[in-house]
ROBAVEX-62825 format. One record per residue (C-alpha): residue number from 1; residue in one letter; x negated, y negated, z. Coordinates in Angstrom, 1 decimal, padded with zeros to 4 digits. Example, Ala and Ser with C-alpha at 12.3 -4.5 7.8 and 13.67 -1.06 7.14 Angstrom:
BEGIN
+-----+--------+--------+--------+--------+
: num : residu :      X :      Y :      Z :
+-----+--------+--------+--------+--------+
:   1 :      A : -012.3 :  004.5 :  007.8 :
:   2 :      S : -013.7 :  001.1 :  007.1 :
+-----+--------+--------+--------+--------+
% end
This chain:
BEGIN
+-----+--------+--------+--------+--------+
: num : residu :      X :      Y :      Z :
+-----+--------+--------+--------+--------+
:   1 :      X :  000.0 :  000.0 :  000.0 :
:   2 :      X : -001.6 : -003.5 : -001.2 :
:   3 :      X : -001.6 : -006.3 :  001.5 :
:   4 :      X :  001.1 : -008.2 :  000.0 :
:   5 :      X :  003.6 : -005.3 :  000.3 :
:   6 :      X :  002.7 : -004.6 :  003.9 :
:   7 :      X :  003.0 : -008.1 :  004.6 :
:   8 :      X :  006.9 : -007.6 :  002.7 :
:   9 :      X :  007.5 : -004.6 :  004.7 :
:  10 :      X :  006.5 : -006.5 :  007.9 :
:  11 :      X :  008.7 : -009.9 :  006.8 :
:  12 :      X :  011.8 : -007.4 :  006.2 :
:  13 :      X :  011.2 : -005.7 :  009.2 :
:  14 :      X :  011.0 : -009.0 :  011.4 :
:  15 :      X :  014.1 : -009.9 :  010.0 :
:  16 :      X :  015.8 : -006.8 :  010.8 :
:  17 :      X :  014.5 : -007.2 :  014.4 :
:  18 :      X :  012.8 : -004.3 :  014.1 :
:  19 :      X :  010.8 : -004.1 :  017.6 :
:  20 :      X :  007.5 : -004.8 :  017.4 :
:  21 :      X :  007.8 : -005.8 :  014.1 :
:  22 :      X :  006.5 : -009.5 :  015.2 :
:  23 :      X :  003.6 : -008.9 :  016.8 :
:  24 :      X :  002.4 : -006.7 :  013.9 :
:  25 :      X :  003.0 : -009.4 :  011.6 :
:  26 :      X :  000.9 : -011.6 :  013.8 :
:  27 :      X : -002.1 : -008.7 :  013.8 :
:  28 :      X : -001.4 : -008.4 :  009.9 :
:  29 :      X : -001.5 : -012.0 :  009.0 :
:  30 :      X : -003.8 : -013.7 :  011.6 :
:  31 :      X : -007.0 : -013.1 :  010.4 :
:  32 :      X : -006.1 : -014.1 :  007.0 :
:  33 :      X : -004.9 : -017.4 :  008.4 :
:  34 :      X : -008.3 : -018.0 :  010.2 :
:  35 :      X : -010.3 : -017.3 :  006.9 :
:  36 :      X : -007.6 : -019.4 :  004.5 :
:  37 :      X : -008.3 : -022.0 :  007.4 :
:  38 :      X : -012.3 : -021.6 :  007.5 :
:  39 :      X : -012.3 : -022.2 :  003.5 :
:  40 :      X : -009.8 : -025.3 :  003.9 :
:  41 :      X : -011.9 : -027.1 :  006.4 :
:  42 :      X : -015.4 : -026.9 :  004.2 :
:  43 :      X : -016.0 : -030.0 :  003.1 :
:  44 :      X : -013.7 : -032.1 :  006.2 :
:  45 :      X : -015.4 : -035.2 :  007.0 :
:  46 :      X : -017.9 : -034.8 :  010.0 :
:  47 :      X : -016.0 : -036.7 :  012.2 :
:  48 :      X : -012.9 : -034.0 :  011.7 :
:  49 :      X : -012.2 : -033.2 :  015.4 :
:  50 :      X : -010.0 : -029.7 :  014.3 :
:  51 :      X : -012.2 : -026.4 :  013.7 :
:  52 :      X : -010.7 : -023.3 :  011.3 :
:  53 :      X : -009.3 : -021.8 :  014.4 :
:  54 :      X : -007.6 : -025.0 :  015.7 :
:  55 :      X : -006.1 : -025.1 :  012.2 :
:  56 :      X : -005.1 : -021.7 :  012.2 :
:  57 :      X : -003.1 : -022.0 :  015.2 :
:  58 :      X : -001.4 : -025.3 :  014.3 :
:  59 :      X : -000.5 : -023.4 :  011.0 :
:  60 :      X :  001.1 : -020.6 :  013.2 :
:  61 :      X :  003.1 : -022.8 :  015.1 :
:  62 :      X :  004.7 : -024.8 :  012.6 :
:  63 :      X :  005.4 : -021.2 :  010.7 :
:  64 :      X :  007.1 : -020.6 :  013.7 :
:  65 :      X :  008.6 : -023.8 :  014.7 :
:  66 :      X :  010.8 : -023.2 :  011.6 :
:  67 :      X :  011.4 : -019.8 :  011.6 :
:  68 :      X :  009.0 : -019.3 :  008.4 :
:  69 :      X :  008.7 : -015.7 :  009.5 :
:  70 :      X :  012.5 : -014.9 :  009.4 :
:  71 :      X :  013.1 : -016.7 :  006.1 :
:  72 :      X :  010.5 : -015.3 :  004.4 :
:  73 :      X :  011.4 : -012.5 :  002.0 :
:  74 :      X :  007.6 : -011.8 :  000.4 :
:  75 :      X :  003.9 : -012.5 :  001.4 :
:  76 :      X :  004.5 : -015.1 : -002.4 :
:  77 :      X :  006.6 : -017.3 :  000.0 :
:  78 :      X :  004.4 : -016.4 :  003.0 :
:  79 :      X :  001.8 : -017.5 :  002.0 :
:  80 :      X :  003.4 : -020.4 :  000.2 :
:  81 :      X :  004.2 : -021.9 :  003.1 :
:  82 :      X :  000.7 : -021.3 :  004.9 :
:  83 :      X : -000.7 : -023.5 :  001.9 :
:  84 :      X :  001.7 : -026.1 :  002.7 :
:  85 :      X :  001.9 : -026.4 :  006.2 :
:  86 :      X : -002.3 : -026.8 :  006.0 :
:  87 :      X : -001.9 : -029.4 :  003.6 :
:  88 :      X :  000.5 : -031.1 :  005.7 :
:  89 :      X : -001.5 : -030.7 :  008.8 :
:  90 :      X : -004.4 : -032.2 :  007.2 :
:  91 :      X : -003.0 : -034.6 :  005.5 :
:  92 :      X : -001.0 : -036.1 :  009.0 :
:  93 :      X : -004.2 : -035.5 :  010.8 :
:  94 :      X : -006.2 : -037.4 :  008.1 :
:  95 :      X : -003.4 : -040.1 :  008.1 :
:  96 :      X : -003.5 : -040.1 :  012.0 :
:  97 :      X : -007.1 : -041.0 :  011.8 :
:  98 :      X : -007.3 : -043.5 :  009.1 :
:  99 :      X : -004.2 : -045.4 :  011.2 :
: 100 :      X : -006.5 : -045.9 :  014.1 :
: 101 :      X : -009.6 : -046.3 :  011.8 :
: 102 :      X : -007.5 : -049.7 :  010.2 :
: 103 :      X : -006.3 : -050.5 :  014.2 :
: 104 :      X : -010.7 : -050.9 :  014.3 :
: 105 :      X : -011.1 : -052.8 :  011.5 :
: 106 :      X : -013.1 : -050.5 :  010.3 :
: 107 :      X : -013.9 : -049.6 :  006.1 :
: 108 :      X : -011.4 : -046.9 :  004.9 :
: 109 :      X : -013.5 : -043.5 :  003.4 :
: 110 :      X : -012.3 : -040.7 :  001.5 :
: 111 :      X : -009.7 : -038.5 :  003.1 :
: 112 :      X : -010.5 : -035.4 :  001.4 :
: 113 :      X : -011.9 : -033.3 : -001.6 :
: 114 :      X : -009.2 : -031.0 : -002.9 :
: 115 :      X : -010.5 : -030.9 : -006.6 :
: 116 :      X : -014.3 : -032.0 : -006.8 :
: 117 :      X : -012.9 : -034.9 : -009.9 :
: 118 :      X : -010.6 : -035.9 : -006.7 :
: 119 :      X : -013.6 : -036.2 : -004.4 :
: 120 :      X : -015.6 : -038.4 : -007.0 :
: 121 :      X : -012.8 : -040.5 : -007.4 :
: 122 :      X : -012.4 : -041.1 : -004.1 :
: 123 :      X : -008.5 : -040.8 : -004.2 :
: 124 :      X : -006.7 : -041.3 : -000.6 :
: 125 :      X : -004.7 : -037.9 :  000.2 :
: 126 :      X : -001.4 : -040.3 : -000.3 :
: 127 :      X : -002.2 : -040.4 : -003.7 :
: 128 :      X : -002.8 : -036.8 : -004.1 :
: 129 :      X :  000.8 : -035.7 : -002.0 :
: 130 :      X :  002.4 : -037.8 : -004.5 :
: 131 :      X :  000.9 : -036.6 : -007.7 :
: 132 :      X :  001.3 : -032.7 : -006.3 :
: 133 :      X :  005.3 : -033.8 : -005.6 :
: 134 :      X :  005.3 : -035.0 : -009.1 :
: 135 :      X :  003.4 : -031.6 : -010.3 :
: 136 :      X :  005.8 : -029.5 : -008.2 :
: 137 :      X :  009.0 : -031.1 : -010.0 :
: 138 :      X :  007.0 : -030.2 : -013.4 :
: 139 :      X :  005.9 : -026.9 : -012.8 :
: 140 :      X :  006.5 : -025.0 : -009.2 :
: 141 :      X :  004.2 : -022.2 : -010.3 :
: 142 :      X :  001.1 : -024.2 : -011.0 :
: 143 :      X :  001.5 : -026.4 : -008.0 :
: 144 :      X :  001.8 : -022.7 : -006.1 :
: 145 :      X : -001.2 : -022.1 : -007.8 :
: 146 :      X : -002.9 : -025.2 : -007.1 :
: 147 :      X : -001.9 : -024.8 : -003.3 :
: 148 :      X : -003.4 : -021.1 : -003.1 :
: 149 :      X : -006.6 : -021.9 : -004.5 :
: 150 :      X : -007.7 : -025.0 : -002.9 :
: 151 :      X : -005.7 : -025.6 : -000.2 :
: 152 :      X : -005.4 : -021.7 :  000.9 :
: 153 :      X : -008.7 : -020.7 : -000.6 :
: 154 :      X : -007.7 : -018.3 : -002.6 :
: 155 :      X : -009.7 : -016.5 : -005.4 :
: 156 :      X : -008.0 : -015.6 : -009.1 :
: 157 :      X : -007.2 : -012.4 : -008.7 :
: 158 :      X : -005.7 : -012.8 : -005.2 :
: 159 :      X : -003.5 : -015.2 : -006.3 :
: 160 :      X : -002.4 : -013.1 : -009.0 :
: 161 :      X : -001.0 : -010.8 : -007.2 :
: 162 :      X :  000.4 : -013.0 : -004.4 :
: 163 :      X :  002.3 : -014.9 : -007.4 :
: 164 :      X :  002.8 : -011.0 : -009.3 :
: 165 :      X :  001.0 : -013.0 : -012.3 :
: 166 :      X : -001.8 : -012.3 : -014.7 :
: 167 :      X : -005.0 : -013.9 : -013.5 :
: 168 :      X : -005.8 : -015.4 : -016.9 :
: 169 :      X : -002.3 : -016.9 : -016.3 :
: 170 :      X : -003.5 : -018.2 : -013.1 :
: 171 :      X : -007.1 : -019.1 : -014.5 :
: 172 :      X : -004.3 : -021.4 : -017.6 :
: 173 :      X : -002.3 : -022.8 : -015.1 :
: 174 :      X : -005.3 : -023.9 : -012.8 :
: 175 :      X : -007.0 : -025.5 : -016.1 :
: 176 :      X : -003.3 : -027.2 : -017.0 :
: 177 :      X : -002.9 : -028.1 : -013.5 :
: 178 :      X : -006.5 : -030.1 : -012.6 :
: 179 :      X : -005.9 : -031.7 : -016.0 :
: 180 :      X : -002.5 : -033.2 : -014.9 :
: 181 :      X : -003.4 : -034.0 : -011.6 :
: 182 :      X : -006.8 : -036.1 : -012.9 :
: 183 :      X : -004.1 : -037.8 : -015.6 :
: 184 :      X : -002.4 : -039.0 : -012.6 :
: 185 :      X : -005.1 : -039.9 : -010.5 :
+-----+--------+--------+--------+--------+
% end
């Protein structure tokens, strides 16, 4: 059985209230969440006070906050929704920290470096919400996409088979994706 249909089976079972279900769903998924979390934090400003596992744990407890693990019905959403609660989560904290950086008078930086074009154009993480809200009205695949790869850290093929895609369709819809997302920047 692949990960992403033991994850299923674990989601279904949850929501079944199948007993124990939960915590095995916790043991399944945790240590995925702390590496997704280690490769979203590589390249966070030095002054970033959250580590990977701080992350991690936010990213839990938003999940759970909103019953994430009961509405999910596949790992595809799962993990859909990991990728998007650590973008939000860095994005507030970024925000959070610029706030009191203007309340100091003090020279705003770059917030983050999704894309590496992104980083050298030193867009704010405002900016690159809005053109990924834009992206996700155009196409909700390659924004999934996008979100899995860099804001997830997943490789090609396992995003492939979260998204039960090709991964030269994933390798397209990254390429069509950057190049929408640098038009927009």
């Amino acid at each position: 059985m692949t990960e992403s249909s033991e994850i299923t089976r674990l989601l279904a079972a949850v929501k079944s209230g199948t007993e124990g279900a939960f915590d095995e769903l916790v043991g399944a998924i945790y240590g995925e969440l702390e590496r997704m979390a280690r490769s979203r934090m590589v390249g966070q400003p030095t002054s970033f006070t959250w580590t990977a596992r701080d992350l991690s744990h936010e990213v839990f407890l938003k999940l759970h906050c909103a019953d994430t693990f009961l509405k999910a019905e596949n790992s595809r959403f799962l993990y859909g929704a990991v990728s998007e609660a650590m973008r939000q989560l860095l994005s507030d904290q970024h925000r959070r920290r610029n706030a009191a950086k203007r309340r100091c008078h003090k020279r705003m930086i770059p917030l983050d470096n999704v894309l590496d074009e992104i980083a050298a154009n030193q867009t704010s993480m405002d900016a690159i919400n809005d053109a990924l809200s834009i992206l996700k009205t155009r196409s909700p695949r390659q924004r999934e996409v996008i979100d899995l790869k860099f804001f997830a850290g997943r490789q090609v093929k396992e995003i492939a088979e979260i998204l039960s895609i090709s991964p030269k369709t994933v390798e397209k819809d990254l390429q069509v994706a950057k190049a929408f997302l640098r038009s927009k920047l």
